[in-house]
Backbone as a printed PyTorch tensor [residue, N CA C, xyz], in Angstrom:
tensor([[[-66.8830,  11.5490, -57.7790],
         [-67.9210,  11.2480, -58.7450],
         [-69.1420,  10.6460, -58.0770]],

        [[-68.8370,   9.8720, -57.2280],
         [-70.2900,   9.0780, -56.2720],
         [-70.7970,   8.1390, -57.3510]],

        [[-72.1190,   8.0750, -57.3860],
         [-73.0350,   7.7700, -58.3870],
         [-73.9970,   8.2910, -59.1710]],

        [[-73.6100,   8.0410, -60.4040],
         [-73.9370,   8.7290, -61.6330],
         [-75.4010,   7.9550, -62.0040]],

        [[-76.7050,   8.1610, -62.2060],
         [-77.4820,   7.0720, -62.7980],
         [-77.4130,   7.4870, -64.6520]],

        [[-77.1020,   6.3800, -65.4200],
         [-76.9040,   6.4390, -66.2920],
         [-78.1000,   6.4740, -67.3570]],

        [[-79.2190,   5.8470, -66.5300],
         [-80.2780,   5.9610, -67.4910],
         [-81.7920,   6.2600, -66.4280]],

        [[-82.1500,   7.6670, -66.5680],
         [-82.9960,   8.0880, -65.9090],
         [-84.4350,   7.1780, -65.8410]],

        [[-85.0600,   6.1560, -65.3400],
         [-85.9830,   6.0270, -65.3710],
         [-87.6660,   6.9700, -65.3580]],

        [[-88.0790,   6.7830, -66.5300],
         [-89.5600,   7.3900, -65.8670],
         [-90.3200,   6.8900, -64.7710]],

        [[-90.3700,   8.3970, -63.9470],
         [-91.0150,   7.8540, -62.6640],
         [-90.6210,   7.3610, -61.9640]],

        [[-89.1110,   7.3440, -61.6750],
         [-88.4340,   6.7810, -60.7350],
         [-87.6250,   8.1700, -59.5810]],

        [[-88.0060,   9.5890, -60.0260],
         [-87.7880,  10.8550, -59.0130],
         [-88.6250,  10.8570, -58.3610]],

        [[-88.5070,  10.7010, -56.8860],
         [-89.5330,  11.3880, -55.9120],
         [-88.6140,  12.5750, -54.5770]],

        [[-89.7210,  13.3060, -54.2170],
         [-89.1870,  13.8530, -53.0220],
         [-89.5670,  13.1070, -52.1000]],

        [[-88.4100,  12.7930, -50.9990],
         [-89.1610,  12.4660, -49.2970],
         [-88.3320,  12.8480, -48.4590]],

        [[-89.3360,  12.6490, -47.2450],
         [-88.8670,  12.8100, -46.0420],
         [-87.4760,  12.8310, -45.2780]],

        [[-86.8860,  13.6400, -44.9730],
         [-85.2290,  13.1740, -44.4110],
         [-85.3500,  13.2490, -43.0440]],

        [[-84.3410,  12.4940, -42.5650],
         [-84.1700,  12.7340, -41.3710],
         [-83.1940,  14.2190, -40.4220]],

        [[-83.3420,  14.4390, -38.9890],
         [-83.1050,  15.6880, -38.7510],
         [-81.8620,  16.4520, -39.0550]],

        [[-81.4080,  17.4910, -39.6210],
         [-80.4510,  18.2870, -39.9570],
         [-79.0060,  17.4090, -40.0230]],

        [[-79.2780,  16.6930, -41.5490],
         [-78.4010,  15.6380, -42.2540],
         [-78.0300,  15.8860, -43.5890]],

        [[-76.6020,  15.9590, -43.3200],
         [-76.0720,  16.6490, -45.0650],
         [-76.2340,  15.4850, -45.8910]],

        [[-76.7280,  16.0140, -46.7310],
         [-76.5380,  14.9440, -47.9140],
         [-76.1260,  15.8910, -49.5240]],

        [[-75.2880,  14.6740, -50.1400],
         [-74.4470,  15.2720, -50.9710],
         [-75.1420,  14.8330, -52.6290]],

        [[-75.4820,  15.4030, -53.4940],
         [-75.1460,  15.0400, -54.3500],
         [-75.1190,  13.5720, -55.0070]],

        [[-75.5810,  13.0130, -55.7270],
         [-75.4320,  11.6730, -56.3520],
         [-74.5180,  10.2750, -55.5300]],

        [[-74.8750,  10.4030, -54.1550],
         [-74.5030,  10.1110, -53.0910],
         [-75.9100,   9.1010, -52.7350]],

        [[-74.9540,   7.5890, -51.9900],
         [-76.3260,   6.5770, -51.7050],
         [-77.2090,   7.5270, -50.6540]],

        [[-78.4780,   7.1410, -50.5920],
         [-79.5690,   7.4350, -49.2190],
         [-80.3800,   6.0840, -48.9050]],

        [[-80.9230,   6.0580, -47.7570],
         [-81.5550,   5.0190, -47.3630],
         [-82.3920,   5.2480, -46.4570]],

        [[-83.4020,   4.2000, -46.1020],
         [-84.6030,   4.9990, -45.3150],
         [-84.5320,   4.5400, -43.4680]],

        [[-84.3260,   5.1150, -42.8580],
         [-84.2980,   5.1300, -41.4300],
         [-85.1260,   5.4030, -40.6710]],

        [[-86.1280,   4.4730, -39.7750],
         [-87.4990,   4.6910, -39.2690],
         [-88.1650,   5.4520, -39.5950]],

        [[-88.5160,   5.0730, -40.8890],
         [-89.4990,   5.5900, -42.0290],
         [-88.7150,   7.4500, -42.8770]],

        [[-87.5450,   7.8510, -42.2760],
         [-86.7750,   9.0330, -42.9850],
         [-85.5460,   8.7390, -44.0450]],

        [[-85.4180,   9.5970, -44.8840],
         [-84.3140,   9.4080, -45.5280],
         [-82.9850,   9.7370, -44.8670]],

        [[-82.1390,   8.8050, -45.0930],
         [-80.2370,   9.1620, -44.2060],
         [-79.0870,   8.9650, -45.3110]],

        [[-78.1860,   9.9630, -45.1620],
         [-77.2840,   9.6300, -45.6210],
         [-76.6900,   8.0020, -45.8930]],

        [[-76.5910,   7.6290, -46.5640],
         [-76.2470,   5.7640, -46.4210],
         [-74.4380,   5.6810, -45.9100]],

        [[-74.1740,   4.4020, -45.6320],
         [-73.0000,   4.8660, -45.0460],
         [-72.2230,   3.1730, -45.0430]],

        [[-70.6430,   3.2890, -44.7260],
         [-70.2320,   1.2260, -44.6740],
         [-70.7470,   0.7840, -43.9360]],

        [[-71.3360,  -0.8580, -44.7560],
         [-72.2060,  -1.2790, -43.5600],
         [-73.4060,  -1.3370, -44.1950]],

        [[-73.8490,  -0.5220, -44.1210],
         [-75.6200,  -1.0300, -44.9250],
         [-75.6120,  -1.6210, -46.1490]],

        [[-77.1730,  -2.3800, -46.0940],
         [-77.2890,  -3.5160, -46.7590],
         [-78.0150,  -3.2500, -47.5990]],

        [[-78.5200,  -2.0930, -48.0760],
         [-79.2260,  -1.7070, -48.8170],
         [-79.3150,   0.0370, -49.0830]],

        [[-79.0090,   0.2810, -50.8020],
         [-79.0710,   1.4260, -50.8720],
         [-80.4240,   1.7220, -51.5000]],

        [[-81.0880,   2.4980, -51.3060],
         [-82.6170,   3.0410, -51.6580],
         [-82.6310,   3.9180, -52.8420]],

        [[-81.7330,   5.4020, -52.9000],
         [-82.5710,   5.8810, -53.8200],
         [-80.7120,   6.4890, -53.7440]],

        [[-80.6480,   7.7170, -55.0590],
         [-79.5560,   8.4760, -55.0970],
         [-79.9340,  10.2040, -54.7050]],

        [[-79.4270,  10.4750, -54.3100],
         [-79.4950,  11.9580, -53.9260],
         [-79.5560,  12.7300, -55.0700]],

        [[-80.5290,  13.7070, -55.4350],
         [-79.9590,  14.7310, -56.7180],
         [-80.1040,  15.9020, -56.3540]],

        [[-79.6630,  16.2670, -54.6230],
         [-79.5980,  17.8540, -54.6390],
         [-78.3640,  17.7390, -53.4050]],

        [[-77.5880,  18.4630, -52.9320],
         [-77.2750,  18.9160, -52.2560],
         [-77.4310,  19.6370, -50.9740]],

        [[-77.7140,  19.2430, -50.1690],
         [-78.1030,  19.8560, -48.9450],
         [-78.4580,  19.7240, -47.6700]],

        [[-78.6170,  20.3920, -46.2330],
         [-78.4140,  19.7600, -45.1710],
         [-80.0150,  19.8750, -44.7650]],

        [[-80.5170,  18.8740, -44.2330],
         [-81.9110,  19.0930, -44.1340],
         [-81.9270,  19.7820, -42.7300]],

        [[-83.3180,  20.6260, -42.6220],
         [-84.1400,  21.2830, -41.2670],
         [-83.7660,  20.2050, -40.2160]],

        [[-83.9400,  20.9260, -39.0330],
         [-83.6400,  20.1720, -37.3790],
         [-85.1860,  19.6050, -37.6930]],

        [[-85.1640,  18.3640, -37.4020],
         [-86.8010,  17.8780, -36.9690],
         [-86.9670,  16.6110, -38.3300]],

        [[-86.9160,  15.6240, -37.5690],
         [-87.2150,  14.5020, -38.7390],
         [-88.8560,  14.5480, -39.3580]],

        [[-88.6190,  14.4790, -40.6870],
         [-90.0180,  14.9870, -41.5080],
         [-90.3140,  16.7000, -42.0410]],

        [[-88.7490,  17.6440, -41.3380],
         [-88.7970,  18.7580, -41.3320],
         [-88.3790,  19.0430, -43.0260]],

        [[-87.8810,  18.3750, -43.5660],
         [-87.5470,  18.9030, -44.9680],
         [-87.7610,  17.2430, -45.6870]],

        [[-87.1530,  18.0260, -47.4480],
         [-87.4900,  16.8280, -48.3390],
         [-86.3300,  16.7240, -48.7370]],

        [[-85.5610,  15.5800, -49.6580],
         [-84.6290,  15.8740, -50.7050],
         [-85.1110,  15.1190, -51.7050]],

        [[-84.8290,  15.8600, -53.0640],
         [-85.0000,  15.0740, -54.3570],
         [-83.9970,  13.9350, -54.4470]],

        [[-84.7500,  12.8950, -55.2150],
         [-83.7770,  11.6960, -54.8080],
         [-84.3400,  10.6040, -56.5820]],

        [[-83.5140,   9.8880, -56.8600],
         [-83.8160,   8.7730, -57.8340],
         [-83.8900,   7.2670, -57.0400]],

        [[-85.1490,   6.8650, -57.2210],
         [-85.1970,   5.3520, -56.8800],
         [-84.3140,   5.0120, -57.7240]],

        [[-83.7970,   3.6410, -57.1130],
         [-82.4370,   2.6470, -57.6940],
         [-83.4770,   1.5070, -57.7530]],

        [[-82.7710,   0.2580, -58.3340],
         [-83.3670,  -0.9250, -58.6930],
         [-82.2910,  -1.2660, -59.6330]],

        [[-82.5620,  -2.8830, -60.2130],
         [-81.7340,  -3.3030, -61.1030],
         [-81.8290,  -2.7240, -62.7390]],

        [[-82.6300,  -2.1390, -62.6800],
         [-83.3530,  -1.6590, -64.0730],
         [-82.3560,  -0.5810, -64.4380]],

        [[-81.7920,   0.4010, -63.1110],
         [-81.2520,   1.5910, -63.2080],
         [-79.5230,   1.0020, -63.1170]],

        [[-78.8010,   1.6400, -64.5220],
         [-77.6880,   1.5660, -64.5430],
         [-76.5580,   2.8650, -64.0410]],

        [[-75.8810,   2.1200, -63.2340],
         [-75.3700,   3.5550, -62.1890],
         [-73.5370,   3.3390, -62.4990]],

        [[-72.7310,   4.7050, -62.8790],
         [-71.3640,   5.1980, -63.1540],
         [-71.2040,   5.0990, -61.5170]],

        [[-69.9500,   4.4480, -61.2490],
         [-69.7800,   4.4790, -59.7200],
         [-68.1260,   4.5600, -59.4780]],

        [[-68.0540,   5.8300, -58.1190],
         [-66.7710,   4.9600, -58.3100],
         [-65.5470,   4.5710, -56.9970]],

        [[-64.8800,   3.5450, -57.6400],
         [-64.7530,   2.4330, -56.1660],
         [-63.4170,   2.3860, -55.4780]],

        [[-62.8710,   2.1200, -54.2680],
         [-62.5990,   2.3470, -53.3590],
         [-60.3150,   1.8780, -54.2030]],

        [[-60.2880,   1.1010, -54.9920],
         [-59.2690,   0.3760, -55.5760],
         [-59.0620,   0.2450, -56.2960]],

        [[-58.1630,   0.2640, -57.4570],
         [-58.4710,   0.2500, -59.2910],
         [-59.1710,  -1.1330, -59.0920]],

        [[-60.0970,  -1.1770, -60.2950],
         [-60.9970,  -2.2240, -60.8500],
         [-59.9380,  -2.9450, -61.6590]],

        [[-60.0980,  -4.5580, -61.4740],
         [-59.7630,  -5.2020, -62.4810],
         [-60.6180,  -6.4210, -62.9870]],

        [[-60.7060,  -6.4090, -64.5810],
         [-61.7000,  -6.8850, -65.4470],
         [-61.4540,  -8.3620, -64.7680]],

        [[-60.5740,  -8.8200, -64.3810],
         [-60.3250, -10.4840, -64.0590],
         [-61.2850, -10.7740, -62.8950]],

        [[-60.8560,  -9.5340, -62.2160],
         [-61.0950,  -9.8290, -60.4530],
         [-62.5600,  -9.3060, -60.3750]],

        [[-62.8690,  -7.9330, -60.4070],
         [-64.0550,  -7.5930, -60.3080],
         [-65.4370,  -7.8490, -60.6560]],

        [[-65.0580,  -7.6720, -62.4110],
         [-66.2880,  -7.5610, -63.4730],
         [-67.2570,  -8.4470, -62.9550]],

        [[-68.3360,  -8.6710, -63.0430],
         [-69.6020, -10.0440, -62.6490],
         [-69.4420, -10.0180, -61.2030]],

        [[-68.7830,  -9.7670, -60.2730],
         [-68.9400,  -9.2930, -58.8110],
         [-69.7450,  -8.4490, -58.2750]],

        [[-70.2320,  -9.1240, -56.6210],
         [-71.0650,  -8.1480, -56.1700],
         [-70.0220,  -7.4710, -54.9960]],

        [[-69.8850,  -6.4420, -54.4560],
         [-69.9620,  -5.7430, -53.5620],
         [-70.3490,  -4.6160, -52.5450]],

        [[-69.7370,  -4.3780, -51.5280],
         [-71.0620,  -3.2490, -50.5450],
         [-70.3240,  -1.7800, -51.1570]],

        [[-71.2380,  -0.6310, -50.4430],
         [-70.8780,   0.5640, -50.2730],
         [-69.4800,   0.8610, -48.9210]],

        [[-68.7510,   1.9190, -49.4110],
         [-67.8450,   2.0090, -48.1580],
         [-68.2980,   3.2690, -47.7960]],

        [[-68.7210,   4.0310, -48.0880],
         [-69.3050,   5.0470, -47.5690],
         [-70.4350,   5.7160, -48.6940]],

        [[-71.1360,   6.7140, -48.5720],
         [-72.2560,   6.9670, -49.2130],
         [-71.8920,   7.8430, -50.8090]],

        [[-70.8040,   7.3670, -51.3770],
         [-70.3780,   7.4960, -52.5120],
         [-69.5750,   6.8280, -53.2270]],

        [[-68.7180,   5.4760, -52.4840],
         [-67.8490,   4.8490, -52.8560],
         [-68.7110,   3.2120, -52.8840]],

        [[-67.9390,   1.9890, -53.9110],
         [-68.1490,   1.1860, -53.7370],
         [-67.0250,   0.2210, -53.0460]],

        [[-66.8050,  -0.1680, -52.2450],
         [-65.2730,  -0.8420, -51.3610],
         [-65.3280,  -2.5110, -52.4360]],

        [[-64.3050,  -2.3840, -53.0230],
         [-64.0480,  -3.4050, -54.0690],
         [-63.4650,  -4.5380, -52.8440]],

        [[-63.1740,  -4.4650, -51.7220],
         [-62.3100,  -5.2300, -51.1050],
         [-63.5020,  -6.2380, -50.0060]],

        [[-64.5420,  -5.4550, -50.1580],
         [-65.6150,  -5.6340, -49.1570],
         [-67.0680,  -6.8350, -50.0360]],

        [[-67.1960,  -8.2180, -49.1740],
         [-68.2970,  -8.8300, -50.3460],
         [-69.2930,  -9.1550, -49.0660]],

        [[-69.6940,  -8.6140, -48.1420],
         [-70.2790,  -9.2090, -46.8450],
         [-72.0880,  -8.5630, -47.3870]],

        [[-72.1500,  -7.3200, -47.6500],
         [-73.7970,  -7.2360, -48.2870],
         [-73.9340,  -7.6260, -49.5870]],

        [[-72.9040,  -7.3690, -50.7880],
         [-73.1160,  -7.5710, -51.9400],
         [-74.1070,  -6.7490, -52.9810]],

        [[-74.2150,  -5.7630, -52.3650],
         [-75.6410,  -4.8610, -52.8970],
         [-75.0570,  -4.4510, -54.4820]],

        [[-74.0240,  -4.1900, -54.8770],
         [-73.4110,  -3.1170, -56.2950],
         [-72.5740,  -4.5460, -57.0670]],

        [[-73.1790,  -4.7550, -58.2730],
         [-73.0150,  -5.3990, -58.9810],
         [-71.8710,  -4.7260, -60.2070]],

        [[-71.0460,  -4.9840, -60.3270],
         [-69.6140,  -4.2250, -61.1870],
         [-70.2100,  -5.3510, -63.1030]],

        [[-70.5510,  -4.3790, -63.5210],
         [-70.7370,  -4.9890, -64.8620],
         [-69.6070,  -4.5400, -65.6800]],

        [[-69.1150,  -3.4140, -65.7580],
         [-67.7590,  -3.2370, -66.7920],
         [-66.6130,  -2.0350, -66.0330]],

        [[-65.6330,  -2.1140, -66.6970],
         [-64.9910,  -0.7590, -66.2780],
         [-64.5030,   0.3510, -66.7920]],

        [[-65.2670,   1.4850, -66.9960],
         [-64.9480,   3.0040, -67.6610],
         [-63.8640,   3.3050, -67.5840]],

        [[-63.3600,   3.3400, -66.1140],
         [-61.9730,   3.8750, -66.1440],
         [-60.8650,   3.6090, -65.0110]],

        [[-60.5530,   2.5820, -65.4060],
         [-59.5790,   1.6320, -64.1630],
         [-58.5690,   3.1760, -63.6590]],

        [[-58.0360,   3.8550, -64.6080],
         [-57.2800,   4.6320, -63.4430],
         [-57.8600,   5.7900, -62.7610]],

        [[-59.4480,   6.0480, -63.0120],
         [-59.8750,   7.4640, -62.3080],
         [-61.1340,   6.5520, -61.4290]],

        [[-60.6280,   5.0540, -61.4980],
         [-61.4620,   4.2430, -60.4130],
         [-63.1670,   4.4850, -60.8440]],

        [[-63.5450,   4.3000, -61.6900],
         [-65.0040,   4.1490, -62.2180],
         [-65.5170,   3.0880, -62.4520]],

        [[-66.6290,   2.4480, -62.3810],
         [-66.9290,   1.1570, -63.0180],
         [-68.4440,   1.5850, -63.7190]],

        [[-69.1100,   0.8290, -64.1560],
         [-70.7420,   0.9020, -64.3710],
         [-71.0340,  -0.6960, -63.9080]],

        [[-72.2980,  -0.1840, -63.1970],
         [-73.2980,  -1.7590, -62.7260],
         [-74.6720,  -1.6320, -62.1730]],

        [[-74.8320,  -2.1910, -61.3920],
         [-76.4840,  -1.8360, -60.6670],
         [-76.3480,  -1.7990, -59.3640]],

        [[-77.1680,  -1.3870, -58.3670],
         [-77.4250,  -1.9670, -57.2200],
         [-78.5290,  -3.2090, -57.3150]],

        [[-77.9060,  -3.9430, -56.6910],
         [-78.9290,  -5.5140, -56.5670],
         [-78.9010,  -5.4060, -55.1880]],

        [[-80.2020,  -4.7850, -54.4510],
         [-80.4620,  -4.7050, -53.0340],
         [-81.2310,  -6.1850, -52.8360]],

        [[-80.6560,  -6.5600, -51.5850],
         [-81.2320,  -8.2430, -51.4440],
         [-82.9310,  -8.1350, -51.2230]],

        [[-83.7140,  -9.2040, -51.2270],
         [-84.6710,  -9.5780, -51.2440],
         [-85.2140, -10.1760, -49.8960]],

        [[-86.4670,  -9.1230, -49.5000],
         [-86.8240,  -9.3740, -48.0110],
         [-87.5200, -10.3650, -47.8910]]])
């Protein structure tokens, strides 16, 4: 499932820049890498925008675009995470990405994905935001 944005903001689709011949999937995190878009991945501290196409970009950074949704707290995102969710343990928690579609429930070291409720504890879904920290 990756990430779903649940409520499309106006004006929050842009195309940009990717970096050189890099798959990117689908409603999958991205993030920006000396000034290109990258697959996001465990470990980063910040997710940027969501992917909304499928595809491996051109050899040559700046060589292609992908359509993408800016994230922010405004944007409510279907996500889904690495462990069943539980309403005790999780809910009002922040945690990171484990890879560029999952949220690692076990992981609190960036804190970027905020778990506000849970859709579906056994097909591992939650809904929340990304809360990317403040530079």
């Amino acid at each position: 499932m990756s990430f779903i944005p649940v409520n499309k903001e106006e004006g929050k689709t842009v195309s940009l820049l990717t970096t050189s011949a890099t798959a990117f999937t689908k409603n999958n995190a991205v993030k920006f890498t000396s000034g290109y878009l990258a697959a996001a991945a465990s470990g980063d501290g910040q997710v940027d925008f969501i992917a909304l196409e499928t595809k491996t970009s051109a050899t040559g950074n700046g060589a292609d675009s992908l359509l993408c949704l800016r994230v922010d707290p405004s944007v409510v995102i279907r996500a889904t995470v690495s462990t069943t969710p539980v309403q005790a343990t999780h809910v009002g928690n922040r945690y990171d990405i484990s890879a560029a579609g999952t949220i690692d429930l076990a992981a609190t070291t960036d804190k970027i994905f905020l778990v506000e409720k849970i859709i579906d504890a056994t097909n591992l879904i939650v809904e929340g935001r990304f809360m990317n920290p403040i530079a």
